[in-house]
C-alpha positions in Angstrom: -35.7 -81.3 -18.4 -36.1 -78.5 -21.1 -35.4 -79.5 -24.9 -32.7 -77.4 -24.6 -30.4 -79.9 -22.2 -31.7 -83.0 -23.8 -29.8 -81.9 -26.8 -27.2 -80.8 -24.6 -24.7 -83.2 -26.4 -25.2 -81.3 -29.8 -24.6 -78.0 -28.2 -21.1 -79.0 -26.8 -19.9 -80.4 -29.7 -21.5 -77.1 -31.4 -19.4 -74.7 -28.6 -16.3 -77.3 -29.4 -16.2 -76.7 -32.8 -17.0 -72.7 -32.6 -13.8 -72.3 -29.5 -11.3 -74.1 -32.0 -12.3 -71.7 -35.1 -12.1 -68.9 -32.3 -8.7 -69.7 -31.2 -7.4 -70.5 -34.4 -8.6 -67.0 -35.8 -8.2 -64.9 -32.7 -4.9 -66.7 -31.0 -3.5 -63.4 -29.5 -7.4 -62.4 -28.1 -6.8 -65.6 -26.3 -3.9 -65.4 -25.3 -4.6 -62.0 -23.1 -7.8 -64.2 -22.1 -5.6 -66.3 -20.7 -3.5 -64.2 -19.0 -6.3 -62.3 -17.1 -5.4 -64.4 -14.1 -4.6 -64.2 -9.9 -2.7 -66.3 -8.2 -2.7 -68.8 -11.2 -6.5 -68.4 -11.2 -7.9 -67.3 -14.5 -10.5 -64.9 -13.6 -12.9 -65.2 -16.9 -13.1 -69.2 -16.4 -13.8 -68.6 -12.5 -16.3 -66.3 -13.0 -17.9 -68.7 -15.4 -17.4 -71.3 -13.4 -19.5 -70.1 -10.3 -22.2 -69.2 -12.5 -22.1 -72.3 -13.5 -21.9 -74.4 -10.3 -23.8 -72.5 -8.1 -27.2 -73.1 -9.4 -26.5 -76.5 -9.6 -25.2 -76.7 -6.4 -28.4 -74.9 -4.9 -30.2 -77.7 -5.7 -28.7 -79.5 -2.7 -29.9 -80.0 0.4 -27.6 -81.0 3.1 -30.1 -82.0 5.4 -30.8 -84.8 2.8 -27.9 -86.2 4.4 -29.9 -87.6 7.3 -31.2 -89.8 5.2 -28.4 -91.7 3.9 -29.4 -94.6 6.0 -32.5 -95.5 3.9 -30.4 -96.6 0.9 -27.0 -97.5 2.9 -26.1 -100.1 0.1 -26.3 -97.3 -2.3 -24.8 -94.7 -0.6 -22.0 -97.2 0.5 -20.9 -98.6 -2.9 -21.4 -94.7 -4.1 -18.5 -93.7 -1.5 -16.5 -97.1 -2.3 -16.6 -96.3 -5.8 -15.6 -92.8 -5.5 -13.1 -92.2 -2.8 -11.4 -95.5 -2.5 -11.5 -96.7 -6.3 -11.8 -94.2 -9.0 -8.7 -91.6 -8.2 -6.5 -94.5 -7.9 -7.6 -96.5 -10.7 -7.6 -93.3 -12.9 -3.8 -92.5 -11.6 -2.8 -96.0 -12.6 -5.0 -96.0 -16.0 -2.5 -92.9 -16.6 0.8 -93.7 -15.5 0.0 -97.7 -18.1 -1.3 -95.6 -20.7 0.3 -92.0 -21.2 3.4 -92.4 -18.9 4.1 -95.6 -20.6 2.3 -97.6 -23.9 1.4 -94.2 -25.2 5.0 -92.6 -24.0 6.4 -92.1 -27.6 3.5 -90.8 -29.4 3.3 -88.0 -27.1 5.3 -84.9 -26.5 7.9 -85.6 -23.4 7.8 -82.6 -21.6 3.9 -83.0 -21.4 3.9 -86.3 -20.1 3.6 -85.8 -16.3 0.9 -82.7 -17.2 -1.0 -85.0 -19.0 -0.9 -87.7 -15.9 -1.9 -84.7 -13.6 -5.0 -83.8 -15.6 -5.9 -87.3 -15.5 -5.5 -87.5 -11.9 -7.9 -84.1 -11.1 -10.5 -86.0 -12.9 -10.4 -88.9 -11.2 -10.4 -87.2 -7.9 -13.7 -85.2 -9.2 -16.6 -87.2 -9.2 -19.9 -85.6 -10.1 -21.9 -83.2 -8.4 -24.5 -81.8 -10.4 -25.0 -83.4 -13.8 -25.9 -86.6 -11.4 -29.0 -84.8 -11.6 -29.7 -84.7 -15.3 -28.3 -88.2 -15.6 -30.2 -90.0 -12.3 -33.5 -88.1 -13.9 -32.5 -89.8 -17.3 -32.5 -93.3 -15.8 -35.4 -92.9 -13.7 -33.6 -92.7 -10.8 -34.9 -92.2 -7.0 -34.6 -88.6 -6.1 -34.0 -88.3 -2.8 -31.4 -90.6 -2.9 -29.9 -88.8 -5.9 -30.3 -85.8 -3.5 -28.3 -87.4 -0.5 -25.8 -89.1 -1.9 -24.3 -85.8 -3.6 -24.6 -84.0 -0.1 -23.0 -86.6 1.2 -20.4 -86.7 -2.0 -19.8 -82.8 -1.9 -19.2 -83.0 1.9 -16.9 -86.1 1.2 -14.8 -83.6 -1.5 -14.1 -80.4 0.8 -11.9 -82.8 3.0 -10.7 -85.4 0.9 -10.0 -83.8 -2.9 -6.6 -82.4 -1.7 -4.7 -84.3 0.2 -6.0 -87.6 -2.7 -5.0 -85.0 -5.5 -1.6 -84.1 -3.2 -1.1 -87.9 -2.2 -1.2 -88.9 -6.3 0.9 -86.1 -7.5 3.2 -86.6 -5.4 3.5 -90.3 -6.4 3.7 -89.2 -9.6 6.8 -87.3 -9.2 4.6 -84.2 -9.8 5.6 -81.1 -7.4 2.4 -80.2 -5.4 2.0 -76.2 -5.3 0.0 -76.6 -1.9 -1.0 -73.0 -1.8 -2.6 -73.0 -5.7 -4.2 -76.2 -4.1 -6.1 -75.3 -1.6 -6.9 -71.7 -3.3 -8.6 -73.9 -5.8 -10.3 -76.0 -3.1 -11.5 -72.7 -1.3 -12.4 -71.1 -4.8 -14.0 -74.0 -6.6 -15.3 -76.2 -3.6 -15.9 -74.4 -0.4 -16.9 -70.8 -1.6 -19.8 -72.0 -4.1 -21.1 -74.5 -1.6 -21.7 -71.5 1.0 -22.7 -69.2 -1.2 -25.5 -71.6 -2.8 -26.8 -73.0 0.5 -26.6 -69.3 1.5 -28.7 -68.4 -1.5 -31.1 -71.1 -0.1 -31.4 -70.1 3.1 -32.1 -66.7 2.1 -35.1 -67.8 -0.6 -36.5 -69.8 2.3 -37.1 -73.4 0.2 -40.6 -74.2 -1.2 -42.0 -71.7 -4.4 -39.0 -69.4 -4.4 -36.6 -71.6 -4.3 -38.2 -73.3 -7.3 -38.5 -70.4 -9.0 -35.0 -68.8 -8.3 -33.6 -72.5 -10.1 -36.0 -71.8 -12.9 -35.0 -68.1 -13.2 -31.1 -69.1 -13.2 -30.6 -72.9 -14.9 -30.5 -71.0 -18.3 -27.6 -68.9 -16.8 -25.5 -72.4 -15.4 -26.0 -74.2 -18.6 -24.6 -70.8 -20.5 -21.9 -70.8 -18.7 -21.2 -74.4 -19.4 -21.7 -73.6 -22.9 -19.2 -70.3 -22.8 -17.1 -72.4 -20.6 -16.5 -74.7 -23.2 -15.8 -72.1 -25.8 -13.3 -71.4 -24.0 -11.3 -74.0 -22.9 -11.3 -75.2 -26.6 -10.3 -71.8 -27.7 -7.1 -71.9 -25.6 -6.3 -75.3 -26.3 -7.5 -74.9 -30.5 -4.1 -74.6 -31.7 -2.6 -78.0 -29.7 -5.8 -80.0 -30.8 -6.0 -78.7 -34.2 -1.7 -78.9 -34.2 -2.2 -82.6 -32.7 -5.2 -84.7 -32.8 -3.4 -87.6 -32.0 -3.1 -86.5 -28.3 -6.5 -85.9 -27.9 -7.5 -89.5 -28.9 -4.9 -90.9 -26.8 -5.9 -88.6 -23.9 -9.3 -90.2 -24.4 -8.4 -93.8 -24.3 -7.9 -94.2 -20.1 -10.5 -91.7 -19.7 -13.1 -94.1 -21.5 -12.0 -96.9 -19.9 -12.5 -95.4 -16.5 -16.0 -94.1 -17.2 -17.0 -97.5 -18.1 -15.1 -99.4 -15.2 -16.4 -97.3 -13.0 -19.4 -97.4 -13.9 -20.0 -101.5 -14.2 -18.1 -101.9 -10.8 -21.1 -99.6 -8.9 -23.8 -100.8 -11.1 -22.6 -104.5 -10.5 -22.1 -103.9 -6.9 -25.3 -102.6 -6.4 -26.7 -105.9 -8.0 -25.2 -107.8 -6.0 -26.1 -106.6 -2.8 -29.8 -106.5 -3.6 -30.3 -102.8 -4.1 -32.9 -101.4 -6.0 -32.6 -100.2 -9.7 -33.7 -96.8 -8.9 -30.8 -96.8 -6.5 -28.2 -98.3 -8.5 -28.2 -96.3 -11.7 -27.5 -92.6 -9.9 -25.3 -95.1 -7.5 -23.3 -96.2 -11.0 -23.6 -93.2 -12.4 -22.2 -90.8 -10.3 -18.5 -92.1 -9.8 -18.5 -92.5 -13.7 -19.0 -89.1 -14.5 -16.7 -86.1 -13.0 -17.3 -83.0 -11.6 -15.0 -81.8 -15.1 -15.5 -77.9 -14.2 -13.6 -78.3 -10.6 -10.8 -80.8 -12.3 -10.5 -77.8 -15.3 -10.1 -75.0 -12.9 -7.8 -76.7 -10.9 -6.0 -77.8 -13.5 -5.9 -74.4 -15.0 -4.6 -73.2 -11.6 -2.4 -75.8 -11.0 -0.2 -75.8 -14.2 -1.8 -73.1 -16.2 -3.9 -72.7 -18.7 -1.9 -74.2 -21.6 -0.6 -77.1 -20.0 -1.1 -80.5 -21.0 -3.1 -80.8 -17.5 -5.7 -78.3 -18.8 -6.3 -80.2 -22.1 -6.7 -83.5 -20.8 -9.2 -82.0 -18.6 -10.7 -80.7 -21.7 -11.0 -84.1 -23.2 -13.0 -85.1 -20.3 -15.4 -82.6 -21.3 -15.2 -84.0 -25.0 -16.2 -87.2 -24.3 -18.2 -86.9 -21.0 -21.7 -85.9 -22.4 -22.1 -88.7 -25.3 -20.1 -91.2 -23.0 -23.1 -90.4 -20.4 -25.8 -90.4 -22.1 -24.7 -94.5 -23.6 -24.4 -95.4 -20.1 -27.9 -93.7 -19.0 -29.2 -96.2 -22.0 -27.2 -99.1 -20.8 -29.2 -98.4 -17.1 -32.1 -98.2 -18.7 -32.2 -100.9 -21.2 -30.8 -103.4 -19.0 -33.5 -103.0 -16.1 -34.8 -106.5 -16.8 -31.6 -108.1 -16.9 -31.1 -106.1 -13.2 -34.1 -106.8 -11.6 -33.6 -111.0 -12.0 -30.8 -111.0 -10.4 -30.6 -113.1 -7.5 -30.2 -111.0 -4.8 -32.2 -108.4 -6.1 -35.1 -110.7 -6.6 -34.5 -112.3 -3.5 -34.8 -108.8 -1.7 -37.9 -107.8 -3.7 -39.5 -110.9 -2.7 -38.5 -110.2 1.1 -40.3 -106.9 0.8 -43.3 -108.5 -0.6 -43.2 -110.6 2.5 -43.4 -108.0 4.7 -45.8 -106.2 3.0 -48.3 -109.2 3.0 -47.7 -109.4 6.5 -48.3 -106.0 7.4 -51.7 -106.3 5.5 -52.2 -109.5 8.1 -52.0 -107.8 11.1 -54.0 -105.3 10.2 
């Protein structure tokens, strides 16, 4: 990892602070910035977007799926914590928090926006940053590799009808068209076009060397992307900062359940530490550029759905990085635990008796 994204943190607070000034100076620039949009689809965020994901997603190698059986406890509690946990946690987090304790300190006509955005995160777990995060915590790369095939095959299918199933519970009208457009745009499309891209390149040296050419162009975009989210949303967070802190307060809490419910898990069953942090770590974190363009799609680009996908962004990076230290630092505390140790000392076992026969 470059210097550059280990002080990735400092540059998205950086590209925060410099979108606010930049909608707050420039509001009707914006505002056409914004508008540039079809079918609901801003055009300058989709096109950063793709440049964003694409490299990222190029790094995937979907024949890394066959191995998902090496590291089924892994892979399992990864799919547990993802799919059949964290939207529905998330949606219930929003509906106690903002439709309810949080009700009267926020605009009313926002509240069920606000509950949305919440929702697109929660149905969003992380696709690439996994990467930057499993290499933080010393994590096992080919299962990092598998398990977000595996998690990005999982999301073609499943992110609409979850996202459909909770809006709708939420007494929130489902545009199914703008839906699946978004799935199409922000799912399917980059996932062909980067294992296209692969193809093509062949694997090996120019592969390598393709992702080395373009990472500066993903993280960029990520940067620009930033910019300008914060830029349309300025005048709100500058207007109200109490939202944004409010918005935070289920996301955090979700992060961190998340999180300690894989990490535990994992523990429990006797899986490896290499395999539980990216396990943990990648149903904590969300894939926040698919939840923004959705979101952006869904209920535009000023909606209260947009910004609290925006304050996933806010608080994803440092919020990461504390759990990547948590992993890390707590690697004793993991490895004596009972049926971890027991496991390890079944390995050794074998091992020794291996060395027997031969």
């Amino acid at each position: 990892m470059s210097t550059f994204e280990r002080y990735l943190t400092v540059w998205v607070f950086l590209c925060i602070i410099v979108g606010i000034a930049l909608g707050h100076l420039m509001p009707g620039f914006f505002q056409l910035v914004s508008a540039a949009e079809i079918a609901k689809v801003n055009l300058p965020v989709a096109v950063l977007i793709w440049l964003m994901i694409i490299p990222m997603l190029m790094k995937i190698d979907f024949a890394a799926m066959l191995r998902v059986g090496e590291h089924w406890r892994g892979i399992s509690i990864t799919l547990f914590a993802n799919w059949a946990v964290k939207p529905f946690s998330m949606a219930v987090l929003g509906w106690f928090f903002i439709g309810w304790l949080f009700r009267p300190l926020l605009p009313e006509d926002q509240i069920n926006s606000y509950i949305a955005g919440l929702i697109l995160l929660g149905a969003a777990p992380c696709t690439a940053m996994v990467f930057v995060w499993s290499n933080l915590s010393r994590g096992d790369p080919p299962f990092t590799l598998s398990q977000v095939a595996l998690n990005d095959a999982v999301m073609v299918f499943a992110f609409a009808p979850i996202v459909a199933l909770l809006l709708g519970v939420s007494a929130i009208i489902v545009p199914w068209e703008t839906l699946l457009i978004s799935v199409a745009l922000f799912i399917v499309a980059p996932v062909f076009v980067a294992q296209a891209l692969r193809a093509w390149l062949g694997g090996g040296a120019r592969l390598a060397a393709f992702s080395n050419a373009v990472q500066p162009l993903s993280i960029t975009a990520l940067l620009a992307t930033v910019i300008l989210l914060f830029a349309f949303q300025g005048g709100q967070i500058l207007d109200q900062p109490l939202i944004i802190v409010l918005l935070a307060v289920p996301i955090f809490i979700q992060t961190v359940f998340i999180f300690g419910l894989a990490y535990v898990l994992n523990r429990v069953t006797g899986e490896a530490h290499c395999i539980a942090g990216p396990s943990a770590l990648i149903g904590a974190s969300n894939f926040f550029e698919l939840a923004v363009a959705v979101a952006i799609s869904l209920f535009g680009v000023n909606s209260g759905a947009a910004l609290a996908t925006v304050v996933g962004v806010l608080i994803e990076v440092p919020l990461m990085l504390a759990l990547v230290m948590i992993v890390n630092r707590s690697k004793g505390w993991y490895e004596n635990g009972g049926a971890v140790k027991r496991r390890a000392s079944a390995d050794e076992d074998h091992k020794r008796k291996l060395e027997t026969v031969r």
